[in-house]
Each structure stands twice: as structure tokens, then as C-alpha cells.
C-alpha positions in Angstrom: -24.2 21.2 15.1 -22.0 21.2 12.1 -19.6 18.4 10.8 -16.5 20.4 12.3 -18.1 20.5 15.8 -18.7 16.7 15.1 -14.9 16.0 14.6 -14.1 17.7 17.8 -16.5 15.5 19.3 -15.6 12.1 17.6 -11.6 13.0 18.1 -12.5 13.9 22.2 -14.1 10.2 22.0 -10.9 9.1 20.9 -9.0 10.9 23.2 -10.4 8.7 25.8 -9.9 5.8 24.0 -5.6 6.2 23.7 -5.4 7.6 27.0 -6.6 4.3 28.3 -4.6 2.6 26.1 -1.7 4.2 27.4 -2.3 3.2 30.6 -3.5 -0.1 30.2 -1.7 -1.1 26.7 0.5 -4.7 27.2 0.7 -6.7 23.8 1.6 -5.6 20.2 -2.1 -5.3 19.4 -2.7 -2.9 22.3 -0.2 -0.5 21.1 -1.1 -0.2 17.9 -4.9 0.4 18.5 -3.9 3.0 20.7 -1.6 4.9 18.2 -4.3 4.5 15.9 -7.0 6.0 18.2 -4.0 8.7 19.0 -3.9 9.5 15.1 -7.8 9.2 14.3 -8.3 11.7 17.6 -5.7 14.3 16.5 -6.4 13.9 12.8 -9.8 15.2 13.7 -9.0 17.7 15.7 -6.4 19.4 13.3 -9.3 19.7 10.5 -11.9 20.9 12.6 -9.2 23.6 14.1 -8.8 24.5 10.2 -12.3 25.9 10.5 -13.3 26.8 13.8 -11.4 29.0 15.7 -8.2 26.7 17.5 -8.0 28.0 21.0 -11.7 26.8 21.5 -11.7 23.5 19.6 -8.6 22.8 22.2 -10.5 23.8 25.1 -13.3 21.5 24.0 -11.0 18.3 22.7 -9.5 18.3 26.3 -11.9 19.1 28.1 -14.5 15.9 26.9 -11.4 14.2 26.9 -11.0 14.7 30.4 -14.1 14.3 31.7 -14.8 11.0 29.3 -11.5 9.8 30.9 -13.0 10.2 34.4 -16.1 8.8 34.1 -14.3 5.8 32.3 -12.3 5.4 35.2 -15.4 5.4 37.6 -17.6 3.2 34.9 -15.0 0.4 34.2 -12.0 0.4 35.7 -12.5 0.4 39.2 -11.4 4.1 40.2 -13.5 5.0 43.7 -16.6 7.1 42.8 -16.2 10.8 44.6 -18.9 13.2 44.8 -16.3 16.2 44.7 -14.7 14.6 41.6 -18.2 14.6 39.2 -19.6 17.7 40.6 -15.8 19.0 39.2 -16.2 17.2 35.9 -20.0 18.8 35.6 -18.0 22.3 36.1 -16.0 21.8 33.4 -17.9 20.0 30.9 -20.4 23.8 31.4 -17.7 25.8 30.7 -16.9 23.6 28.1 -20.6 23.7 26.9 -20.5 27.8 27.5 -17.8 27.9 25.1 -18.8 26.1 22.7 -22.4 28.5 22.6 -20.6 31.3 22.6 -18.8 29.8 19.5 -21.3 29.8 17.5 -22.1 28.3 13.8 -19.8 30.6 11.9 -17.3 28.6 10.0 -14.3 30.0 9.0 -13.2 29.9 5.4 -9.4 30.8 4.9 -7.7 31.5 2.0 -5.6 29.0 0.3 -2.3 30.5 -0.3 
């Protein structure tokens, strides 16, 4: 795996992070982690998108995004654990995996200019 591949990764972990923070933000200190985790996750997934083609890097960002939301849910927050609700995230985190294979390696370079 390369280092853009590794932003999309570290910016879907981040993902997770703000959208519990929106949810569950009360106090000044809240708020700004999750603006910061908001900025950190998008921040990485803008320079990844530079070099690997945008319409996958999406599909990936929001789809571990989702499916790290869920599970966070389930893990710590109390959400009711339903078989037809993993067996859903497992479908999507393959054709998130199938995408990202089919991807490949092949970075990108643009021209400046």
C-alpha cells in the first residue's frame, strides 16, 4: 500500500471520529476536536484525491467511514447489535475492498500548470 492509500485510510479513521463528535459534542472542547478531526480527515482526503483517481478515493473515504461509524456505534455507544446490519457493513467494506484492487498501485502524476 502506498502513502496516498494510507491518507485515505487515516482521513476515513477521522471520519468516524467527527461524525461522533457531531453527535455527541456538548462543551467548547468537544467542538473543536471535532472540527479538527473534520479538517485532518478532509485534508487527507483532498491530497490523496490529487493522486489517485477521486471517484474511488470517495467511494473508499465513505465507505470505511460508514462502516467504522457502525461498528462504533455497536462497540461503544450502546446501538443494538443486528445480524442484518454487519452482514450489510461486510457487503460494503468488499466492494469497498474490490475497488480499491481494481485501483491498483498506479499513481497519478499531473502536471503543474
Amino acid at each position: 500500500m502506498n502513502t496516498n492509500w494510507l491518507k485515505v485510510f487515516v482521513a476515513a479513521l477521522f471520519e468516524v471520529l467527527w461524525v461522533i463528535g457531531l453527535k455527541y459534542a456538548e462543551g467548547f472542547w468537544d467542538w473543536t476536536g471535532t472540527v479538527i478531526a473534520i479538517i485532518i480527515s478532509f485534508y487527507l482526503m483532498i491530497m490523496a484525491g490529487k493522486k489517485l483517481p477521486v471517484g474511488t478515493v470517495y467511494a473508499v473515504f465513505v465507505g470505511l467511514g460508514t462502516a467504522g461509524t457502525v461498528i462504533s456505534e455497536i462497540m461503544f455507544f450502546g446501538e443494538p447489535f443486528k445480524f442484518s446490519k454487519i452482514l450489510l457493513i461486510v457487503l460494503l467494506l468488499t466492494g469497498v475492498i474490490g475497488l480499491k484492487l481494481v485501483t491498483g498501485e498506479n499513481v497519478k502524476e499531473r502536471a503543474d500548470g
